[in-house]
C-alpha atoms as an extended CHARMM CRD file, in Angstrom:
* protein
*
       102  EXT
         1         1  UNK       CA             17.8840000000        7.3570000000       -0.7000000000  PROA      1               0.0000000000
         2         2  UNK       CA             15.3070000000        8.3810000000        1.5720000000  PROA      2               0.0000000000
         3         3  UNK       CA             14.9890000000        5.4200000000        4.1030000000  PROA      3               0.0000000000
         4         4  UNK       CA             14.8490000000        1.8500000000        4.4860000000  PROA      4               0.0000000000
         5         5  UNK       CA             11.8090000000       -0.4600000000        6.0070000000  PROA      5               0.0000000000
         6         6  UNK       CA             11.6030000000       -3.5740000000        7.2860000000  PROA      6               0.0000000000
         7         7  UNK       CA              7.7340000000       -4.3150000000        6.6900000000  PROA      7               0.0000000000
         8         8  UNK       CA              5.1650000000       -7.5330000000        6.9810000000  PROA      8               0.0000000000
         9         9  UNK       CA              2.4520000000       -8.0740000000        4.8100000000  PROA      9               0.0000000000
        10        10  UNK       CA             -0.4220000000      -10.2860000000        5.8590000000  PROA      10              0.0000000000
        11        11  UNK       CA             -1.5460000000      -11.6570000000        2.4990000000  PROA      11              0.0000000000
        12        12  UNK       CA             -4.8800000000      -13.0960000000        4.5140000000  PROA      12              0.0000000000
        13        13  UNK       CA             -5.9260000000       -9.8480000000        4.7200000000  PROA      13              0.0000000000
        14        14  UNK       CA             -6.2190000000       -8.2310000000        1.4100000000  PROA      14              0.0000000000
        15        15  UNK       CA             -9.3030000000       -8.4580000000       -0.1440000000  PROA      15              0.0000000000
        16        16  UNK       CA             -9.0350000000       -9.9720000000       -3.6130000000  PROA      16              0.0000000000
        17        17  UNK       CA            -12.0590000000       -8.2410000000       -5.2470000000  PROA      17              0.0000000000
        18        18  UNK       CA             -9.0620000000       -5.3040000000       -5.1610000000  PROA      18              0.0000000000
        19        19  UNK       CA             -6.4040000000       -6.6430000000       -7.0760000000  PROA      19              0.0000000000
        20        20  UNK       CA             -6.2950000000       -5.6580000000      -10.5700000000  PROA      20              0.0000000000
        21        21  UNK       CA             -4.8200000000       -7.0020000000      -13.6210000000  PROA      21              0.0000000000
        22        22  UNK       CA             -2.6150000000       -4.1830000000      -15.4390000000  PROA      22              0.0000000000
        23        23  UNK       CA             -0.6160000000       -3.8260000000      -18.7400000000  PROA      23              0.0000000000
        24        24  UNK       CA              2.6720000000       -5.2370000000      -16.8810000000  PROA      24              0.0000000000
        25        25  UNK       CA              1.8140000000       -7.0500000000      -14.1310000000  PROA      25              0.0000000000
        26        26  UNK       CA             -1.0600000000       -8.2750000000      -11.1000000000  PROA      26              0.0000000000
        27        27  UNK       CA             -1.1330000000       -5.1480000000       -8.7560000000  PROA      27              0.0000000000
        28        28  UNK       CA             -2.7910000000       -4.7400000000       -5.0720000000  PROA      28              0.0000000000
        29        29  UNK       CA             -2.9060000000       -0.8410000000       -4.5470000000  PROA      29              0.0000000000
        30        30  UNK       CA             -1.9000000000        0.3780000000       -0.8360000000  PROA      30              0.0000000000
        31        31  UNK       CA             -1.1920000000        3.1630000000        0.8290000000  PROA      31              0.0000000000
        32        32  UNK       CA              1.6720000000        3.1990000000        3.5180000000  PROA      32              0.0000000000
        33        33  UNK       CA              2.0030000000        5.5530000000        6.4550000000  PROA      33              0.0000000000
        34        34  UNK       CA              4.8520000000        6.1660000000        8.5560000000  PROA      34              0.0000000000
        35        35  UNK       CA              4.1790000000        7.7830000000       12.2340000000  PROA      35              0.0000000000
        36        36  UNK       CA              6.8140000000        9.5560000000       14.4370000000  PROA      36              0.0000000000
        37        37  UNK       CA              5.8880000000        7.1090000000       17.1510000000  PROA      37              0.0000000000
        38        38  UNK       CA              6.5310000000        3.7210000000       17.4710000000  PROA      38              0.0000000000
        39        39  UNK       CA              3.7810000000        1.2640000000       19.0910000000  PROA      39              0.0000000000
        40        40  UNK       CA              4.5980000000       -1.4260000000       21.4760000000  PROA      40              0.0000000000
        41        41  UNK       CA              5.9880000000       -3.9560000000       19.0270000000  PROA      41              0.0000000000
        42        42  UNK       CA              8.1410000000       -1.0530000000       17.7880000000  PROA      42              0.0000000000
        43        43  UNK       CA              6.5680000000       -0.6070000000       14.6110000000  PROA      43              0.0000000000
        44        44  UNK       CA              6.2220000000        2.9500000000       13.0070000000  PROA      44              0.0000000000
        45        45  UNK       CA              4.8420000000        2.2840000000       10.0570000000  PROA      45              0.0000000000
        46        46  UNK       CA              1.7270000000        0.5420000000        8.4750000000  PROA      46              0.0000000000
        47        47  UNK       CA             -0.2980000000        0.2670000000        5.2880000000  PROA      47              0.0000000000
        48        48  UNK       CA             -3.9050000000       -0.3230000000        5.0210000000  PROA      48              0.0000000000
        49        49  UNK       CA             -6.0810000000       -0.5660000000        1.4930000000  PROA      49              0.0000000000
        50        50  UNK       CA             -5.7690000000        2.6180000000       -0.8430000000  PROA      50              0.0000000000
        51        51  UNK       CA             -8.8350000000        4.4000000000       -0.4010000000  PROA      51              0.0000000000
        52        52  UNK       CA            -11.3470000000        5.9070000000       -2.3910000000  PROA      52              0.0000000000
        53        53  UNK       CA            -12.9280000000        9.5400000000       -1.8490000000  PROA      53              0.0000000000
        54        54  UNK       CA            -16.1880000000        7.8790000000       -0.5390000000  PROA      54              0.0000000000
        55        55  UNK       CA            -14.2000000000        5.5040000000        1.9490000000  PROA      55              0.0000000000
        56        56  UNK       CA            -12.9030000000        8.9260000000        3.6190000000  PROA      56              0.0000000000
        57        57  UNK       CA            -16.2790000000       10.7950000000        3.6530000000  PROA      57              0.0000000000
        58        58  UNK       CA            -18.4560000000        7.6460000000        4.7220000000  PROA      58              0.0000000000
        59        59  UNK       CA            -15.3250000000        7.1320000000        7.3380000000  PROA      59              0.0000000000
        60        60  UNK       CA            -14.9500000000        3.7470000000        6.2680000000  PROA      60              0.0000000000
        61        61  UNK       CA            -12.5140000000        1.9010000000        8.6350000000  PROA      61              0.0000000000
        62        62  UNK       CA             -9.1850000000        1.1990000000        7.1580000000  PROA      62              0.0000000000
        63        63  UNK       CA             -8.0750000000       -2.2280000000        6.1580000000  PROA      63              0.0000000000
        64        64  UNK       CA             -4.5430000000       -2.6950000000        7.6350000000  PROA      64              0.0000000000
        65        65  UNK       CA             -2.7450000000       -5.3750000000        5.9200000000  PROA      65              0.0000000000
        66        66  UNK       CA              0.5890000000       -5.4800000000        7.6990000000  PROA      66              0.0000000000
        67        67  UNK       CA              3.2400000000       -3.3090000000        9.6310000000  PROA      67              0.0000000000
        68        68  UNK       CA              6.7460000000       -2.6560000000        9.9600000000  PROA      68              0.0000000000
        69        69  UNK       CA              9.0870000000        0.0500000000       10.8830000000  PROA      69              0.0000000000
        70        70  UNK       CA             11.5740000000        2.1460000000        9.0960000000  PROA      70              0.0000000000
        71        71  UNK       CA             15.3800000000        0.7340000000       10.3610000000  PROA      71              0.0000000000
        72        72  UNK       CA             17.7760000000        3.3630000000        8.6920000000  PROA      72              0.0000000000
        73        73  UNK       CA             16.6890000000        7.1890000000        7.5840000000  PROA      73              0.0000000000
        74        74  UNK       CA             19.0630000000       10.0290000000        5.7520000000  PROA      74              0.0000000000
        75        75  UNK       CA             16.7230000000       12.0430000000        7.7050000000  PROA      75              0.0000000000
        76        76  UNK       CA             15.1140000000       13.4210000000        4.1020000000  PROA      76              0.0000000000
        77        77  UNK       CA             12.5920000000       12.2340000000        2.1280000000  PROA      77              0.0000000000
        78        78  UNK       CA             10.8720000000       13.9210000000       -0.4520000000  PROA      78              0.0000000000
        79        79  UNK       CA              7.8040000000       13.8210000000       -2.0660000000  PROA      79              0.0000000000
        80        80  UNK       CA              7.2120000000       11.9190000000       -5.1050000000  PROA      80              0.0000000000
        81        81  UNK       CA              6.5700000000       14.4980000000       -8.6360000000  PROA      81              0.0000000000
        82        82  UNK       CA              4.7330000000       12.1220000000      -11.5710000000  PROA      82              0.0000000000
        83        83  UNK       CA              6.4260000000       13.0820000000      -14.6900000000  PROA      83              0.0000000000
        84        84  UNK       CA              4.6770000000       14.3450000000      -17.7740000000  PROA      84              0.0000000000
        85        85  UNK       CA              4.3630000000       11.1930000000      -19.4720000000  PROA      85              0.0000000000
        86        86  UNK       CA              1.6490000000        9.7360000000      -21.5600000000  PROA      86              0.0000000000
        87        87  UNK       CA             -1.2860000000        8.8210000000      -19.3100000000  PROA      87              0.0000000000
        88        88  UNK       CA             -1.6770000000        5.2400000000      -18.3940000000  PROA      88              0.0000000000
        89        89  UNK       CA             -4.9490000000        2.9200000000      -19.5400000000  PROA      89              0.0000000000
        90        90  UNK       CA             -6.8070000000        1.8570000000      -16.6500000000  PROA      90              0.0000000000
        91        91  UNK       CA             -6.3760000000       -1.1070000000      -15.0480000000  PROA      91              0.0000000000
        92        92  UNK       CA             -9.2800000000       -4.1370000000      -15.4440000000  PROA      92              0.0000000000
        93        93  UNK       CA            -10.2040000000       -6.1680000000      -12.1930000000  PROA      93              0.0000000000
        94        94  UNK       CA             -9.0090000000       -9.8660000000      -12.0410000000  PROA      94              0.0000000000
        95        95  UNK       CA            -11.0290000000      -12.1970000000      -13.0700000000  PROA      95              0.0000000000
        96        96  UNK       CA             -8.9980000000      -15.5670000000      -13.2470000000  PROA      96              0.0000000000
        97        97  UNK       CA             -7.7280000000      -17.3640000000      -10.1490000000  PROA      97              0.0000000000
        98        98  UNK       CA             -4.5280000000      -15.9790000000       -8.6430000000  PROA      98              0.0000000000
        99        99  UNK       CA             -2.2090000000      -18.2640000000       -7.1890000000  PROA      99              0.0000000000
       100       100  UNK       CA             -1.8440000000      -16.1740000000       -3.9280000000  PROA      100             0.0000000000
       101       101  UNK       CA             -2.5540000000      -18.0930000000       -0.1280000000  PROA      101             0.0000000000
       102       102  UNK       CA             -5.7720000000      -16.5850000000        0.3870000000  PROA      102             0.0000000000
């Protein structure tokens, strides 16, 4: 194990024209970053909206959707490998109401 993190996520801030409707389940993708430095509140790490290509060339601002900050590290953490599986059918946007509190 890698490391452990406490984290809040706003649900008021995610934008529901991203959540999509896959094969096993509703999913919201996300992208989480952890810093060396800790702000104020002593949080280290955040995520924000996955983005696209054109959100990082156009410099789109990020959409941060909640913080937290890593409690407990093994001081190791490797990168993540996808395995040579069969490729997976892309997920369909939701079209039916959610129950979610936004």
């Amino acid at each position: 194990m890698g490391a452990l993190i406490n984290f809040q996520l706003d649900l008021n801030k995610l934008d529901k024209n991203k959540i999509v409707k896959g094969k096993k389940g509703t999913y919201y993708d996300l992208t989480i970053s952890v810093s060396e430095k800790t702000d104020p509140y002593g949080n280290n790490v955040s995520a924000f909206d996955k983005e696209t290509k054109e959100d990082r060339d156009a410099k789109t601002p990020r959409n941060y959707v909640g913080n937290g900050n890593v409690f407990w590290t093994d001081g190791v953490i490797s990168r993540a490998e996808k395995s040579q599986s069969a490729p997976v059918k892309a997920s369909q946007p939701v079209t039916e109401d959610i129950d979610l509190p936004f």
